[in-house]
C-alpha positions as CSV (number, residue, x, y, z in Angstrom):
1,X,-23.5,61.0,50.7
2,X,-25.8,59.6,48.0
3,X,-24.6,61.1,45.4
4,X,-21.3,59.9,46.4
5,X,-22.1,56.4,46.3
6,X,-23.9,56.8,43.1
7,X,-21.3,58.1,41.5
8,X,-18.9,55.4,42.7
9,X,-21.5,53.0,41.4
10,X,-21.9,54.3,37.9
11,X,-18.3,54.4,37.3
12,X,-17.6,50.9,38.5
13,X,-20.4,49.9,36.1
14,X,-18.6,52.1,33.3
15,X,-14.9,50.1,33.8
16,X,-17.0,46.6,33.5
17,X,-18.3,47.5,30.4
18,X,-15.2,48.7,29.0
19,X,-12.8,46.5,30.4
20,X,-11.1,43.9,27.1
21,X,-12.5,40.4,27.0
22,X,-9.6,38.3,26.6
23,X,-10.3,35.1,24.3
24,X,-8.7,32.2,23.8
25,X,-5.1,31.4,22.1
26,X,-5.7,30.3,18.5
27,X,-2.7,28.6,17.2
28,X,-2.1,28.3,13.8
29,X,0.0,25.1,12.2
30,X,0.9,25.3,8.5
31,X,1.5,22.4,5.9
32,X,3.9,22.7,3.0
33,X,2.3,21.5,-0.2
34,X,3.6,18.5,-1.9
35,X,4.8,18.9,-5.0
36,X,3.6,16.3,-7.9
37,X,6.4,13.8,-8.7
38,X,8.0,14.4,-12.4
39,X,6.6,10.6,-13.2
40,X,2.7,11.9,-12.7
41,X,3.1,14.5,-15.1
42,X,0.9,14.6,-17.8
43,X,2.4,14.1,-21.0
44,X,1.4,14.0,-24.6
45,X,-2.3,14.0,-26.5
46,X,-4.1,11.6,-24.1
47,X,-2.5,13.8,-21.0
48,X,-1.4,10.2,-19.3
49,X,0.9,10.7,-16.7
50,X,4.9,9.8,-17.7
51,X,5.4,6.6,-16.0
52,X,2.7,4.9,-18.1
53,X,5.3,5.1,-21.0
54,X,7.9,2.8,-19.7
55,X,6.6,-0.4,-18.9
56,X,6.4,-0.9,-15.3
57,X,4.8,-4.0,-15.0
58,X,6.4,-7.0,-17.3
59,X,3.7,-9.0,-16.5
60,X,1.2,-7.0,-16.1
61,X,0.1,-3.6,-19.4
62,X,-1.1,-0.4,-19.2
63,X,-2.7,1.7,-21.4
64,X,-0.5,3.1,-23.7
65,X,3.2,2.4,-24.1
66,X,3.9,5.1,-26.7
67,X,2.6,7.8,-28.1
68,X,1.4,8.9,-31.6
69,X,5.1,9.0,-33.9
70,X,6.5,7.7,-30.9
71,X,8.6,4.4,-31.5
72,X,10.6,1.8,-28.7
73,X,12.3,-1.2,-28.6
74,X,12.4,-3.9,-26.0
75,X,14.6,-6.8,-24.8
76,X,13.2,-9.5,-23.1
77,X,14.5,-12.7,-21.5
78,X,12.3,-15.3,-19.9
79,X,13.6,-18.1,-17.7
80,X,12.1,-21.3,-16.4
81,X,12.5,-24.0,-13.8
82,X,9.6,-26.6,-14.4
83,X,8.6,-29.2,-11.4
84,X,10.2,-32.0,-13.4
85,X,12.1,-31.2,-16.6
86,X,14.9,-28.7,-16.9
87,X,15.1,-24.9,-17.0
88,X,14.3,-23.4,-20.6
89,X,14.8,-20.1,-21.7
90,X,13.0,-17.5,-24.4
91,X,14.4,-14.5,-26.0
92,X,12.2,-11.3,-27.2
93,X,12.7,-8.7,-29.0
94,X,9.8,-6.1,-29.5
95,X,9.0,-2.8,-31.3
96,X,6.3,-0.6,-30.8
97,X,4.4,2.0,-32.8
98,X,2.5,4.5,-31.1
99,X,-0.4,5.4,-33.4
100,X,-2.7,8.4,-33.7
101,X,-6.2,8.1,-32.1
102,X,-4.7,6.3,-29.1
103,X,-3.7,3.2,-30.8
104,X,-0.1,1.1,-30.8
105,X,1.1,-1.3,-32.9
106,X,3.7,-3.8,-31.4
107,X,5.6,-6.4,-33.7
108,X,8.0,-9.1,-31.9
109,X,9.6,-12.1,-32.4
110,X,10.7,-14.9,-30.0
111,X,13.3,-17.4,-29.2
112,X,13.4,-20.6,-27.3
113,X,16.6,-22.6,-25.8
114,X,14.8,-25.9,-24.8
115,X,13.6,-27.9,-23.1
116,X,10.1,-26.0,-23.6
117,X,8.1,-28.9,-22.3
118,X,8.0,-32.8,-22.0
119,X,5.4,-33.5,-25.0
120,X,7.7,-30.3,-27.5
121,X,11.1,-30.8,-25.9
122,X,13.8,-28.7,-27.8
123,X,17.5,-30.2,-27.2
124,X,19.2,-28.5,-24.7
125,X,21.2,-25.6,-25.7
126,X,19.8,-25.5,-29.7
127,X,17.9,-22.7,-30.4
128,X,14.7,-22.2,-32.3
129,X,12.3,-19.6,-33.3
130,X,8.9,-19.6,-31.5
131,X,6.8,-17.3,-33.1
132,X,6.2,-14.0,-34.7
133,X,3.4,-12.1,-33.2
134,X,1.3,-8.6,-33.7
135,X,-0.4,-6.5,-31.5
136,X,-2.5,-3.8,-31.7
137,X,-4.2,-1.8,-28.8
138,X,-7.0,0.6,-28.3
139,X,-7.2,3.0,-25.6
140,X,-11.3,3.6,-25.0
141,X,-10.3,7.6,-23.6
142,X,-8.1,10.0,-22.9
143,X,-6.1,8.9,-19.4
144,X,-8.5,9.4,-16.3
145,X,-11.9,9.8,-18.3
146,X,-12.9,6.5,-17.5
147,X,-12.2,4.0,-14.3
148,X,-9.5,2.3,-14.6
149,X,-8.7,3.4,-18.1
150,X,-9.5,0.6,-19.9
151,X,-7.6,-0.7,-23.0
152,X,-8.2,-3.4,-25.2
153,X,-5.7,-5.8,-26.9
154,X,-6.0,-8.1,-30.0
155,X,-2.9,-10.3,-31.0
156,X,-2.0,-12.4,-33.3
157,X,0.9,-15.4,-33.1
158,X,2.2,-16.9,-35.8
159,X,3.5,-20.0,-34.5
160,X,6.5,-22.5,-35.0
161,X,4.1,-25.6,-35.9
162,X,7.2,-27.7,-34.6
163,X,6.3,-26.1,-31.1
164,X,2.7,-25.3,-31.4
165,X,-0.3,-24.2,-33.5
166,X,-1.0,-20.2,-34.2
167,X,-2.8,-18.5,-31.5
168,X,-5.1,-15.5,-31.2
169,X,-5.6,-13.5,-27.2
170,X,-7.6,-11.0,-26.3
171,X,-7.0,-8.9,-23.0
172,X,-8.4,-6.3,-21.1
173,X,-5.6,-3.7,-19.8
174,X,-6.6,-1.8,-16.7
175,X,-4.5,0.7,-14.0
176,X,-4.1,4.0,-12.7
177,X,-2.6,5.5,-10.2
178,X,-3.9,4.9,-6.4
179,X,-2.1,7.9,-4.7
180,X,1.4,9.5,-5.0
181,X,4.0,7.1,-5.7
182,X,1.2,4.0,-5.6
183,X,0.5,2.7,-9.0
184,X,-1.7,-0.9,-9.9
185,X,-2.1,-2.5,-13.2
186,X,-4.5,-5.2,-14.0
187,X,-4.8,-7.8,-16.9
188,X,-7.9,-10.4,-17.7
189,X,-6.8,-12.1,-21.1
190,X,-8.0,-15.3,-23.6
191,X,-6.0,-16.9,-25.5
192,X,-7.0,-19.7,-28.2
193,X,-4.8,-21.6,-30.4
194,X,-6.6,-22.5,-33.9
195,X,-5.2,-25.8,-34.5
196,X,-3.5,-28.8,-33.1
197,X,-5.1,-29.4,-29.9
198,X,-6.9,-26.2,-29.9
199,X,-5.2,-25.5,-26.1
200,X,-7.4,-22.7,-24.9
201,X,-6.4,-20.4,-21.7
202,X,-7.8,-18.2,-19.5
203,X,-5.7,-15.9,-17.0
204,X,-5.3,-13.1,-15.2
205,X,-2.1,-10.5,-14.2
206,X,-2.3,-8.0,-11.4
207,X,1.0,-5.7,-9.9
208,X,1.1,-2.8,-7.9
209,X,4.2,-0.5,-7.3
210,X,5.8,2.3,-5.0
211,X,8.2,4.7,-6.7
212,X,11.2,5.1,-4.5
213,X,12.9,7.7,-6.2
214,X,10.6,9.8,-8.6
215,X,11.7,8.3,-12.4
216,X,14.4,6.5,-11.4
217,X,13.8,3.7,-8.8
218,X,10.4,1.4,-8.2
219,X,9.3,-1.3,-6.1
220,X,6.5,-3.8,-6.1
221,X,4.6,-7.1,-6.3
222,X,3.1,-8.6,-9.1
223,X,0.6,-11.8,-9.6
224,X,0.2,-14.0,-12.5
225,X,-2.8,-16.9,-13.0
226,X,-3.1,-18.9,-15.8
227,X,-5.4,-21.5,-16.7
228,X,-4.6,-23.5,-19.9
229,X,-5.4,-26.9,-21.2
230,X,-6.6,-28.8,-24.7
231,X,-10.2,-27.5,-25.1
232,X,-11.4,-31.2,-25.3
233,X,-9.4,-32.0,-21.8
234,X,-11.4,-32.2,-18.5
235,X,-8.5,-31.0,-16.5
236,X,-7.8,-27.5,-15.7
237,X,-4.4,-26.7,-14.5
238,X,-4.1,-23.9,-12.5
239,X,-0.5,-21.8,-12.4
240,X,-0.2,-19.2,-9.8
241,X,2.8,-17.4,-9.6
242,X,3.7,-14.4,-7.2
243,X,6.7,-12.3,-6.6
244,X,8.6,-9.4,-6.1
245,X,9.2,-6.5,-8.8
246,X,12.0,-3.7,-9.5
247,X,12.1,-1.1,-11.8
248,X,15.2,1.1,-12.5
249,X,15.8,4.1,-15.5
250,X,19.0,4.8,-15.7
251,X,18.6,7.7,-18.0
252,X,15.3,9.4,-19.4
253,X,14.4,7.0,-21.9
254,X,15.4,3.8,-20.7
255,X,14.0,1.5,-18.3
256,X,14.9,-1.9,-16.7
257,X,12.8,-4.3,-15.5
258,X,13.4,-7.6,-13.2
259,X,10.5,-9.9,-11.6
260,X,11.4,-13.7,-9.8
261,X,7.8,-15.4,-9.7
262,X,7.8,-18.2,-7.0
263,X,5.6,-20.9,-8.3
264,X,2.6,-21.6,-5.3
265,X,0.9,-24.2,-6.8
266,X,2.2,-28.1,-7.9
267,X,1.4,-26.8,-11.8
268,X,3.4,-23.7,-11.5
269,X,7.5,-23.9,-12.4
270,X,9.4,-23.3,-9.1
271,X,10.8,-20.3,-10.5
272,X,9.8,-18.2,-13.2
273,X,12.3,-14.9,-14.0
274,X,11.5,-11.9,-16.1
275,X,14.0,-9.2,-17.3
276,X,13.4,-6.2,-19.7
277,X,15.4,-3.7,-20.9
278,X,13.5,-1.2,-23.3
279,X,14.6,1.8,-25.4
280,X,12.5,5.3,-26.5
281,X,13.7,6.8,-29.6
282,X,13.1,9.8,-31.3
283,X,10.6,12.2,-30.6
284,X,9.4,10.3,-28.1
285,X,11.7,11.1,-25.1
286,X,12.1,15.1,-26.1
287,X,8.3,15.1,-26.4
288,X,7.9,13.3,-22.8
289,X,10.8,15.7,-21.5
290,X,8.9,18.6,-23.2
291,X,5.8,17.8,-21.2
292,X,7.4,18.0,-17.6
293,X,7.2,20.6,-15.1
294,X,9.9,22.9,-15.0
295,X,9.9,22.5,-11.3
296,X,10.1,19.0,-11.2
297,X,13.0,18.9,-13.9
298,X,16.1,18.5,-11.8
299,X,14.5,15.8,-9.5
């Protein structure tokens, strides 16, 4: 009889020990990778991504335009409605040189239909040339070595002395990307004309943008502040302007650009339109093409 229970009790013990442990469901939940859009491809020497080399921001630079060899042409057109003279209009038209050692040289040349202000009107509907102006920019490194990627900017205007005194400016070109399909550009620029009333200005440009449809479609908002006046003058004028922005490249190596500022201060113009249409020749757009994904080709 003992034995009989022992028995039973060892081999109760023995299916315990044995019996499976069953453990919780683990459920497993995968994520498709996102593929990097065509325009963040890095392309060329300074391995910036490809929508850095069609303006984005008319307002507002970035970086470099073009790259070394590299050459495009812009068309710009700039209209005004002033708080208390009519509308003017200015016309430019803009090459640039991309240069080796991350420079680009940019020549252009500008046309006014007046009035431009009360003190310089031009006649309505006559046309003059405003000025012939040079620019050269230096990229301090490659794109994403530094914050920001910071750019510096030296022009010089030669100036219709029937409209104004030559000019020299100075700016500081920041952006980058903030995450895919965010982009932001930034601008802090002097500018200092060297005769006449010696008008002196201080400003600032900022714009930030969502690509709709990888190189083809944009969004975005952009901000301009300027502060100009005679150096001598007490006053300082401040010209706020904010408004909407739209980029659309109809084929690889053309871009358009379109930004309505809304004047929101009484020395801003109630409206202030920009539109740019720009060109890549050359090179430029089979070297860009060359640098893409393969994957990311037919997008």
């Amino acid at each position: 009889m003992l034995a009989a229970l022992l028995a039973a009790l060892t081999a109760r013990a023995d299916n315990t020990t044995n019996a499976p442990t069953q453990l919780p469901a683990t459920i497993v939940q995968g994520t498709e990778p996102v593929e990097p859009l065509a325009e963040a491809a890095p392309v060329g020497p300074y391995n910036q991504p490809e929508w850095t080399t069609a303006r984005r921001f008319p307002t507002t630079r970035v970086y470099l335009q073009q790259m070394p060899g590299e050459v495009g042409v812009e068309q710009w057109v700039k209209s005004q409605w002033p708080r208390g003279t009519g509308p003017n209009f200015s016309f430019e038209e803009e090459v640039e040189i991309g240069l080796p050692h991350r420079f680009q040289f940019d020549l252009y040349e500008v046309w006014d239909i007046g009035p431009v202000d009360n003190n310089q009107p031009i006649p309505n509907g006559k046309v003059m040339e405003d000025c012939i102006s040079t620019e050269l920019r230096y990229a301090l490194a490659d794109w994403g070595k530094i914050f920001g990627n910071p750019t510096v900017y030296a022009e010089w205007t030669f100036r219709n002395h029937a409209l104004g005194a030559d000019r020299y400016e100075i700016k500081l070109l920041l952006g980058d990307q903030i995450a895919q399909r965010w982009h932001w550009g930034a601008n802090v620029v002097f500018e200092q004309e060297v005769g006449q009333v010696r008008t002196r200005e201080y400003s600032g440009d900022a714009a930030i943008s969502y690509t709709v449809i990888d190189r083809k479609l944009s969004v975005g908002l952009e901000l301009k502040v300027e502060n100009e006046a005679p150096q001598d003058e007490t006053s300082t004028p401040i010209e706020i302007d904010l408004g909407p922005s739209i980029q659309w490249r109809p084929t690889r190596n053309t871009h358009l650009d379109v930004v309505p500022l809304v004047g929101l201060t009484s020395d801003s113009p109630h409206v202030e339109m920009w539109i740019v249409f720009g060109y890549d020749f050359g090179s430029g757009s089979s070297h860009k093409e060359g640098l893409v994904p393969v994957s990311t080709r037919s997008r």
